[in-house]
C-alpha positions, 0 to 999 in steps of 0.5 A, spaced: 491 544 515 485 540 510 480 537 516 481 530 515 474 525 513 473 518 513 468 518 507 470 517 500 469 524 495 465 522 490 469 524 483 465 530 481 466 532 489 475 531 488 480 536 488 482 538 480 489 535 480 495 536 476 496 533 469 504 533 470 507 529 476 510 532 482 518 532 483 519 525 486 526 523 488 530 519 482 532 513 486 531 508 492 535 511 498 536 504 501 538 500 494 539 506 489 535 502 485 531 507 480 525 509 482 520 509 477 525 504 473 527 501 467 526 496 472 529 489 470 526 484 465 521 479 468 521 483 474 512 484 476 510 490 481 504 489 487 501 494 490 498 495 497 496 500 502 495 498 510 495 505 513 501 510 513 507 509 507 512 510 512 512 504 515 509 500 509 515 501 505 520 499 510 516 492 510 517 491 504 524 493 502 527 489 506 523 482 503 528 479 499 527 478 491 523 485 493 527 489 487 526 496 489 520 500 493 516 506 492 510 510 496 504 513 493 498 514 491 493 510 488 486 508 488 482 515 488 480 521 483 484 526 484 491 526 478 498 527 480 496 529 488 501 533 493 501 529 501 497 535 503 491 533 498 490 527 500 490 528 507 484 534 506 480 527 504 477 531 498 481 526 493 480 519 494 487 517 494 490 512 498 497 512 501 500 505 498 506 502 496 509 500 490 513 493 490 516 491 485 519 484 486 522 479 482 517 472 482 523 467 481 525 469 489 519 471 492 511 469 491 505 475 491 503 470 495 509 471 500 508 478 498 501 477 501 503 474 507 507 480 509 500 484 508 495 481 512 501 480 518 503 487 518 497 491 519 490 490 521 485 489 515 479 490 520 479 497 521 475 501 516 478 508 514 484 508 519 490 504 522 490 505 529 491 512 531 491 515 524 484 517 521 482 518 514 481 516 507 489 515 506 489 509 511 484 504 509 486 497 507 487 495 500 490 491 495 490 494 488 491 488 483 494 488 476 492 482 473 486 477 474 491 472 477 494 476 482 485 479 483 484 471 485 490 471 490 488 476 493 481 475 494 483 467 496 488 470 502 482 475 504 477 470 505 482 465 509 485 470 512 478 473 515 477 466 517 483 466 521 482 473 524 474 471 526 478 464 530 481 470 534 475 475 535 477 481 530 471 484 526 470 482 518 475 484 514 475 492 510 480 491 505 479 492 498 481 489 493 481 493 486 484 494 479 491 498 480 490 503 475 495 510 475 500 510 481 502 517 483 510 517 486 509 520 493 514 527 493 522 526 495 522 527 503 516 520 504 520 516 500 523 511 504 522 515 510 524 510 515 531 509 513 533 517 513 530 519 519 531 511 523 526 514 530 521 517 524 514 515 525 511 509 525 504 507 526 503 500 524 501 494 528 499 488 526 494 483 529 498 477 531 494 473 527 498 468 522 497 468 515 498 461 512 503 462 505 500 458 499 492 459 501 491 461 494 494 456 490 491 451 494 485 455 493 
């Protein structure tokens, strides 16, 4: 087993990867959905990641206007990563989900809201007993309007959370870039094995909808 570390690996110091992407399944468990599409004209995807995917996805897929969902992994050096490879710590990818929604049922600011309320964004390098680099907050943007979304909901949110005595805010906020579809048995964990693991919890702080067009 990888020994965990809670700093990130700088690019010449990650494992090598692969070229080809690791078996994954074919569709969504929940919707049936296909996981890595076509997806539908006009849907738009987000990316975030709030500690362990597991419990991450479920929030998700149960928003309406969500289309499908996925787990993965973003953010880091290491191509085409396995699960074990990421938990070393020696690859600098984060476990994130992929949302892919429709804007006309659901806003990414609504999508937003989900994210802040349902982890805390203040821990650094872990989400509550789950340590590493794997777990840090973020949200991985794909375009500059979803880059000022996100970083409007940060800023008033972090105000929010100050008000309640929390720390400042370690989310960051970054370009997308590739996403790595996470093997078969993580997708939707949650709805095939219903007692799994869950290790997230929010602040309890409200995270007003709207703040960034108001911004």
């Amino acid at each position: 087993m990888f020994r965990k570390k809670a700093e990130m690996p700088s690019a010449s110091d990650a494992l090598p990867g692969r070229p080809n992407p690791i078996p994954t399944a074919e569709r969504h468990h929940v919707n049936g959905h296909p996981l890595k599409g076509p997806y539908p004209e006009g849907m738009r995807t987000a990316v975030f990641g709030m500690g362990c995917f597991w419990s991450v996805e479920r929030l998700f897929w149960k928003v309406p206007g969500v289309w499908v969902t996925a787990v993965g992994y973003a953010a880091g050096h290491t191509p085409n990563p396995t699960y074990e490879e990421v938990c070393s710590g020696m690859t600098g990818q984060n476990e994130v989900v992929l949302v892919v929604y429709d804007p006309k049922a659901v806003s990414y600011g609504q999508l937003l809201k989900v994210f802040w309320e349902g982890h805390d964004p203040t821990q650094g390098m872990r989400q509550g007993n789950d340590s590493g680099t794997q777990y840090r907050s973020g949200i991985y943007v794909a375009d500059p309007g979803q880059r000022r979304e996100a970083e409007a909901s940060k800023a008033e949110f972090g105000k929010a959370l100050t008000e309640r005595g929390f720390g400042p805010i370690t989310t960051e906020v970054g370009e997308a870039g590739p996403f790595y579809f996470a093997e078969d048995y993580h997708q939707q964990y949650l709805a095939k094995n219903p007692g799994g693991y869950c290790g997230l919890g929010g602040t309890g702080v409200s995270c007003p909808v709207g703040i960034a067009a108001a911004a």
